[in-house]
C-alpha positions in Angstrom: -87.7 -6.6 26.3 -84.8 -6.7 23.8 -83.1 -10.1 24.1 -80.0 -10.7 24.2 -78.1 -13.4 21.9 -76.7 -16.3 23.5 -73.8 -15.7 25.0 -70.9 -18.1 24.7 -69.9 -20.1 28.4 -66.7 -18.9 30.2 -64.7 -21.9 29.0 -65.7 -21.4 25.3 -64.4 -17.9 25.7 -61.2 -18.9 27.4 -60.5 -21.6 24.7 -61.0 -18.5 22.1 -58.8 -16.3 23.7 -55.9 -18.9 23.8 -56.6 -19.1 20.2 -55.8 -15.4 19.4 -53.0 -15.5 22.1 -51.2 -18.1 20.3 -52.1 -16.8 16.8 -50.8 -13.6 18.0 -48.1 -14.8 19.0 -47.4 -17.1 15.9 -47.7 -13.7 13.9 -44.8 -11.9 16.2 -42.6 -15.2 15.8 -43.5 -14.8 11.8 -42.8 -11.3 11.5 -39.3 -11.5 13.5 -38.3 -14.4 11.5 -38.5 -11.6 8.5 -37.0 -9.2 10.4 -33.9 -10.9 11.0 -34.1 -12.0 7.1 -34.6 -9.0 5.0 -31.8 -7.3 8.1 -29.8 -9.6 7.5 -26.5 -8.5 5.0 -26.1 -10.9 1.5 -22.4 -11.5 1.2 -23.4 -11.2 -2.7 -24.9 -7.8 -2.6 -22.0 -5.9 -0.1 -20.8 -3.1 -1.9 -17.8 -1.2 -0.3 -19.8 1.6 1.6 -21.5 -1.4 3.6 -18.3 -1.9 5.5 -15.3 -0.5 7.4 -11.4 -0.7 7.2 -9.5 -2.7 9.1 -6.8 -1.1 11.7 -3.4 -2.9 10.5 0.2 -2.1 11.0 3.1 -2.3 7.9 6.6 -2.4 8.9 9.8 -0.8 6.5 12.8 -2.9 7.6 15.8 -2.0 6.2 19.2 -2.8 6.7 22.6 -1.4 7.5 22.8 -0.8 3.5 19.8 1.6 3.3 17.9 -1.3 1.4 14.7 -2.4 2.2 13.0 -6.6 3.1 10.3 -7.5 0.9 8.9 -11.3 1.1 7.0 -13.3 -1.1 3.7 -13.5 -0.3 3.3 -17.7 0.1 1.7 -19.7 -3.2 1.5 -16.4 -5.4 4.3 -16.4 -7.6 5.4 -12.3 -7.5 2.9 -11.5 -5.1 6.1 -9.0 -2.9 5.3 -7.1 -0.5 6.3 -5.6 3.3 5.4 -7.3 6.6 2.0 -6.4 7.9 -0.7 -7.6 9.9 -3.8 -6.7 12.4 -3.6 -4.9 15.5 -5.1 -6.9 18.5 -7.2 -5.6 21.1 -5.9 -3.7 24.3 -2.3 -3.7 21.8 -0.6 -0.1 20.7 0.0 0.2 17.4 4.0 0.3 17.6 3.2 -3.7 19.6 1.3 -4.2 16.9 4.2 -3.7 14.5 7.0 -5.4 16.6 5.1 -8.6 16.7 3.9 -8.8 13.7 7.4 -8.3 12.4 8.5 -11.4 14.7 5.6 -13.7 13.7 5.9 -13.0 10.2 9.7 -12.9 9.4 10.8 -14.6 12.8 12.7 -11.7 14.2 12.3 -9.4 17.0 15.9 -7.2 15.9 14.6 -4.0 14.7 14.7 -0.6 16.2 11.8 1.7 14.8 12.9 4.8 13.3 10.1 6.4 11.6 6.2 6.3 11.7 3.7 7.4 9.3 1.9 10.9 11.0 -1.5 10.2 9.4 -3.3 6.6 8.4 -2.5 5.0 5.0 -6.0 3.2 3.4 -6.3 1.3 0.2 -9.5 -0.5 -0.7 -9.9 -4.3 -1.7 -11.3 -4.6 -5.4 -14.7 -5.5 -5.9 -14.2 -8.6 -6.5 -12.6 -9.4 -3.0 -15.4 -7.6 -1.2 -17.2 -10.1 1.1 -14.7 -12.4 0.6 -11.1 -11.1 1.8 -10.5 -10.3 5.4 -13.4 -13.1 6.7 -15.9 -10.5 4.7 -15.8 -8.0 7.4 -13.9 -5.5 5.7 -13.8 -2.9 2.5 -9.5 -2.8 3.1 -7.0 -1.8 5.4 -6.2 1.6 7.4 -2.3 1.5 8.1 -0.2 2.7 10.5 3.5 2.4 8.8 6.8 2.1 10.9 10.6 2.4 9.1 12.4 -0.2 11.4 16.4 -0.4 11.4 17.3 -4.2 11.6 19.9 -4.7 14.5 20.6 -8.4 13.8 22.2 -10.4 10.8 20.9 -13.0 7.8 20.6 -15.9 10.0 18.2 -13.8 12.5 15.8 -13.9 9.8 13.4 -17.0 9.6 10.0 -16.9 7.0 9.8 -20.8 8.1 7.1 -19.5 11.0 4.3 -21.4 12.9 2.2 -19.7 10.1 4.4 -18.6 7.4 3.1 -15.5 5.0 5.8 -15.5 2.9 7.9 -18.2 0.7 10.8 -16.3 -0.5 12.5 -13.1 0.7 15.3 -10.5 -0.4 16.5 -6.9 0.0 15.7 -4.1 -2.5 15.8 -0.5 -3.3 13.3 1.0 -1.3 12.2 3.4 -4.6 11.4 0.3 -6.6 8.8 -1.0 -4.7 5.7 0.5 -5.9 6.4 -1.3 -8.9 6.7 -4.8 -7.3 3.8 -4.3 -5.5 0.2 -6.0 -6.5 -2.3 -2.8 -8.5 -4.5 -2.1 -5.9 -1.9 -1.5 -2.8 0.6 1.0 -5.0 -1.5 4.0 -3.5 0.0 2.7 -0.3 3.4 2.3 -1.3 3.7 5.3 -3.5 2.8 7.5 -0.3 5.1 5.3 2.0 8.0 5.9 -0.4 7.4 9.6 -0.4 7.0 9.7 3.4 10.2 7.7 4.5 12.1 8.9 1.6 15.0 9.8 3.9 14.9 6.6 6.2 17.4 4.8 3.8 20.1 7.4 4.1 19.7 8.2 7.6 20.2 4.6 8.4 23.2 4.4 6.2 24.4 7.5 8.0 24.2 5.7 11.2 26.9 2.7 10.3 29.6 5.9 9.0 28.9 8.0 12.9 
């Protein structure tokens, strides 16, 4: 008769199969812990494709003269540009606009005239990928309203809760691609050429 080898007592083969359980399950633990590494997205490798645009309003204001606000952007010396800003959730884009223009030039006087028919994009340059916008984003998709401002000087206020902007004035609505910062003058070029009637139908309105 063949015999058998010695088999191993029920305990002994309990205590192995603990063993393999928990190895096993230290391997899963192991392998996730890579997972979720190599998944993971280095802030130092993000190239452009890696991430969206951000939805974002612009607003046009101009006044009675036809002429358009432009502010400072705060601490950058020549930075100008328009009011702009994020649209919130459950918030329509022309909300977006009115309260952005109230938290950013303290003002709520402004009757919009105009919109953009399609979205405006520019892209951040390289070296503000991962960085601007919290990281989260490649630039900014626009929606662009021309606003007529109803009220006078003193309705205006850039000292805000949180203040964008340092200095302000009114200019020539043509001239600002040229005042604006290289890599939003797509953006401006195409908002000049799509509300380039905005300043004389507003200056039409104050001779009806």
């Amino acid at each position: 008769m063949a015999k058998k080898s010695g088999g191993k007592s029920k305990k002994a083969a309990k205590a192995d199969d603990d063993q393999k359980a928990g190895d096993q399950k230290a391997g899963d633990q192991k392998a996730g812990d890579q997972k979720i590494k190599t998944g993971s997205t280095d802030k130092s490798t993000l190239t452009a494709e890696d991430l969206p645009y951000r939805p974002c309003v612009g607003i046009a204001l101009f006044n009675d003269e036809g002429q358009v606000w432009i502010g400072n952007r705060i601490g950058f010396e020549g930075a100008w540009q328009l009011p702009q800003g994020g649209i919130d959730d459950g918030e329509t884009a022309e909300q977006a606009a009115l309260r952005e223009l109230s938290e950013e030039i303290g003002t709520d006087k402004a009757e919009i005239v105009a919109e953009t028919p399609d979205w405006l994009t520019y892209d951040l340059p390289d070296h503000l990928i991962g960085k601007a916008f919290g990281g989260k984003y490649r630039g900014q998709k626009q929606k662009w309203f021309a606003m007529h401002f109803t009220g006078k000087e003193k309705h205006i206020k850039i000292d805000v809760p949180h203040p964008e902007f340092d200095a302000w004035r009114w200019t020539d609505f043509g001239t600002l691609p040229d005042l604006i910062v290289p890599f939003k003058r797509p953006v401006y070029l195409q908002l000049v050429e799509i509300f380039r009637d905005v300043p004389q139908r507003i200056r039409n309105l104050g001779t009806a």
